[in-house]
C-alpha positions in Angstrom: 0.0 0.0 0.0 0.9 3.8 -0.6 0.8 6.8 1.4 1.1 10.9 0.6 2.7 13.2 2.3 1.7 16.9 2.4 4.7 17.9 2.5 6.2 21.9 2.7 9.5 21.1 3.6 9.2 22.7 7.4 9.7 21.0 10.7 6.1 19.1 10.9 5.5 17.9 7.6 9.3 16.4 7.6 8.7 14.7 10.1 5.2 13.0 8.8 7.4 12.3 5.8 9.9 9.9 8.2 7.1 8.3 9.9 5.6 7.6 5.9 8.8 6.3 5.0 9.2 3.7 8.5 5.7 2.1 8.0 5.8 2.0 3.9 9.4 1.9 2.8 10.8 5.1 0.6 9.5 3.8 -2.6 5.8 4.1 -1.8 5.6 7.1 -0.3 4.5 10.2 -2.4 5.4 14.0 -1.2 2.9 16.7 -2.2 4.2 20.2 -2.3 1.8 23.1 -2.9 2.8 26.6 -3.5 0.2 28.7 -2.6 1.7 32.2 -3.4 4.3 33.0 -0.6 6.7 35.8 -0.3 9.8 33.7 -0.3 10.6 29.7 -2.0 12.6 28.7 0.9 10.1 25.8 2.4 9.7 24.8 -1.3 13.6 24.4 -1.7 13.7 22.9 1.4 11.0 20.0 0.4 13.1 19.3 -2.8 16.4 18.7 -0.9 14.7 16.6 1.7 12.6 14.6 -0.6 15.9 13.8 -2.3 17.9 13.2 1.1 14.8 10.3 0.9 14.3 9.1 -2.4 11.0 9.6 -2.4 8.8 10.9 -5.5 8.0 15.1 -5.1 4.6 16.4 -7.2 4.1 20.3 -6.5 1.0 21.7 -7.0 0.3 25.5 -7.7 -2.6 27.3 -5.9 -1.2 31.2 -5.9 -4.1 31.9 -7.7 -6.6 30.7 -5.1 -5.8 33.1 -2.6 -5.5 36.4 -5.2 -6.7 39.2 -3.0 -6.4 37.4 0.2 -4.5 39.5 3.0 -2.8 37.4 4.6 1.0 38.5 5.5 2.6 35.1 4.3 1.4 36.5 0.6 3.0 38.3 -2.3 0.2 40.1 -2.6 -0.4 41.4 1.3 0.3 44.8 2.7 0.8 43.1 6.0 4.5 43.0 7.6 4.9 38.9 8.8 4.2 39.7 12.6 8.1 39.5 14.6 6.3 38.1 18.0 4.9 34.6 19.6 1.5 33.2 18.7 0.1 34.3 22.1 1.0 37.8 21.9 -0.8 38.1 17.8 -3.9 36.8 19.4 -4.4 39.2 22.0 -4.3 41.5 19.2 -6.9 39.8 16.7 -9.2 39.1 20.2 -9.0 35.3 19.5 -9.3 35.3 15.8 -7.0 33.7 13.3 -3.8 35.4 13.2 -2.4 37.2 9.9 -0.3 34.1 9.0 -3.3 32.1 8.8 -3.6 30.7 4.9 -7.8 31.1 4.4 -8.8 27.6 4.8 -4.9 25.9 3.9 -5.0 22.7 5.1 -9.3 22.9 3.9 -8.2 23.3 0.5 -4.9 21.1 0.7 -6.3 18.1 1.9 -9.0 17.9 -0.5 -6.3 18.2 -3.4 -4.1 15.7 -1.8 -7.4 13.5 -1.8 -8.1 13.6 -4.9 -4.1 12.7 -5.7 -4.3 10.1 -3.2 -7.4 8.1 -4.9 -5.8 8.5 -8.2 -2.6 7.3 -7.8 -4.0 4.7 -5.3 -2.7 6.1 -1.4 -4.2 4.5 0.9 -3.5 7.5 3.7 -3.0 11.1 3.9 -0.5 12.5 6.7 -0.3 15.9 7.3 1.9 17.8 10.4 -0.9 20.0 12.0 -0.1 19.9 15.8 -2.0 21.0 18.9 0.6 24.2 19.3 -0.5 26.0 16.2 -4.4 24.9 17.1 -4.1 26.6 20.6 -6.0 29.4 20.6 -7.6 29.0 17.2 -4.4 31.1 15.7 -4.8 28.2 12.9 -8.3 27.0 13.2 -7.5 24.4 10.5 -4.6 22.5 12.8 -6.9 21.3 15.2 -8.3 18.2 16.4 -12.1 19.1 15.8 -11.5 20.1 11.8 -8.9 16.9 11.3 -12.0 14.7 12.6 -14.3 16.5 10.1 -12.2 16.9 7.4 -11.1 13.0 7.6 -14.7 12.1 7.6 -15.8 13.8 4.7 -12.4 12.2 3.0 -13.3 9.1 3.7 -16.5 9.1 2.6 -16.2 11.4 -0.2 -13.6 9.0 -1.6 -15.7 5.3 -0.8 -13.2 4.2 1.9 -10.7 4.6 -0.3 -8.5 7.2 1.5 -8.1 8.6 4.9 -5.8 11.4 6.9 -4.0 10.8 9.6 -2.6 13.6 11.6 -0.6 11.9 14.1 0.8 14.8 15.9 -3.1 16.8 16.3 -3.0 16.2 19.8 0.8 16.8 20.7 3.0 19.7 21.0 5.8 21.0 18.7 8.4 19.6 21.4 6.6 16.0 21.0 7.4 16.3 17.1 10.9 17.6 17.5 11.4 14.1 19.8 10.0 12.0 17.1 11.7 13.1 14.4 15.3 13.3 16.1 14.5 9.3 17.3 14.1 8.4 13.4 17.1 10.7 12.5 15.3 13.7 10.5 17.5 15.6 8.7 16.5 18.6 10.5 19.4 20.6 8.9 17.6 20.8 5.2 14.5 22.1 6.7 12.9 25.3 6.4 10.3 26.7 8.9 10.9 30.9 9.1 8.1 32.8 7.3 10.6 35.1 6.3 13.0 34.3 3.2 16.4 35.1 4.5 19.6 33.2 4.2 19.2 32.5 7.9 15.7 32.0 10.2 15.0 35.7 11.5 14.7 34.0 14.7 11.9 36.3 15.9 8.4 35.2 13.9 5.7 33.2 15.8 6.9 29.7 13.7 11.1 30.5 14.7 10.2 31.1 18.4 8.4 27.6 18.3 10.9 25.9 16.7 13.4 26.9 19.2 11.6 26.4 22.2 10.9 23.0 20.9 14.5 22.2 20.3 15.3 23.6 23.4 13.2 21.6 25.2 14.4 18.4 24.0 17.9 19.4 24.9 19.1 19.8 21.8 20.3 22.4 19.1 18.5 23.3 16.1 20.9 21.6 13.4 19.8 24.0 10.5 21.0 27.1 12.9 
């Protein structure tokens, strides 16, 4: 049997990618990489170099166009400055609501392409990296346990059985990936997770402050640092 990856080439989705590859071998595991109109192609480059590191097959997939006249900061398009402090600080600004790095309905609209991938090139499963750390709060409303249950449902039975999503970090934190991924020997150092496009992580967006703190507290350094 197959699986596919959704697969950006940051710290999560590599590490969905490793577990892929341990339960169903290199060679039947597909990566799915989907540009969506971002200010920078680091994650993108990222996912090429790690799919290599791999050996596993890389389709990209091009949405830009989707999210013409969206807002969000992580866009071309956006008059927004990529926010420089942690998750908890943005949503005592937006009251609660979504913060500005919020894709409209990303992992909504990439799950249902990777389903339709999936069932034609016969996947079985669907992994994807949301974790409970970007849910908290409902900064990313679409990384939480409640809309992986409901989007995995209406997978499943939109596609006769044929397919369904596993998130198998939904429920843990970004420190719990961080462990998994350095017990099956990620290759940390080729990923990409800044939402800035810099030669280095600017170290102070909400996505670099978690990365650190998740390294941190597994005792460890960030190898791509």
């Amino acid at each position: 049997m197959k699986a596919l990856v959704l697969f950006s080439g940051g710290l999560d989705s590599t590490t969905c990618l490793a577990l892929a590859i341990e339960k169903y071998k290199a060679e039947n595991v597909l990566a799915l990489c989907i540009s969506y109109g971002q200010k920078h192609t680091k994650e993108t480059d990222a996912a090429a170099a790690v799919a290599k590191h791999y050996g596993v097959e890389l389709k990209t997939l091009d949405l830009a166009r989707i999210f013409e006249g969206s807002d969000c900061s992580l866009l071309v398009g956006s008059t927004q400055d990529i926010p420089k402090e942690s998750y908890a600080q943005q949503l005592e600004k937006t009251g609660g609501k979504p913060v500005s790095t919020y894709v409209p309905f990303r992992n909504g609209l990439f799950l249902s392409c990777a389903a339709s991938v999936a069932v034609s090139r016969g996947c079985e499963v669907i992994y994807y990296g949301a974790h409970a750390d970007d849910a908290a709060g409902s900064a990313y409303p679409d990384c939480s346990k409640q809309f992986n249950d409901a989007i995995n449902s209406a997978i499943t039975i939109g596609s006769g059985g044929e397919v369904r999503v596993e998130a198998p970090f939904v429920s843990k934190t970004k420190a719990d990936v961080v462990a998994v991924g350095l017990k099956l020997g990620v290759p940390y150092e080729l990923t990409w997770s800044c939402y800035d496009g810099g030669d280095k992580p600017c170290g102070l967006c909400g996505t670099c402050r978690d990365r650190a703190r998740a390294f941190e507290l597994n005792g460890v350094k960030d190898p791509a640092l």
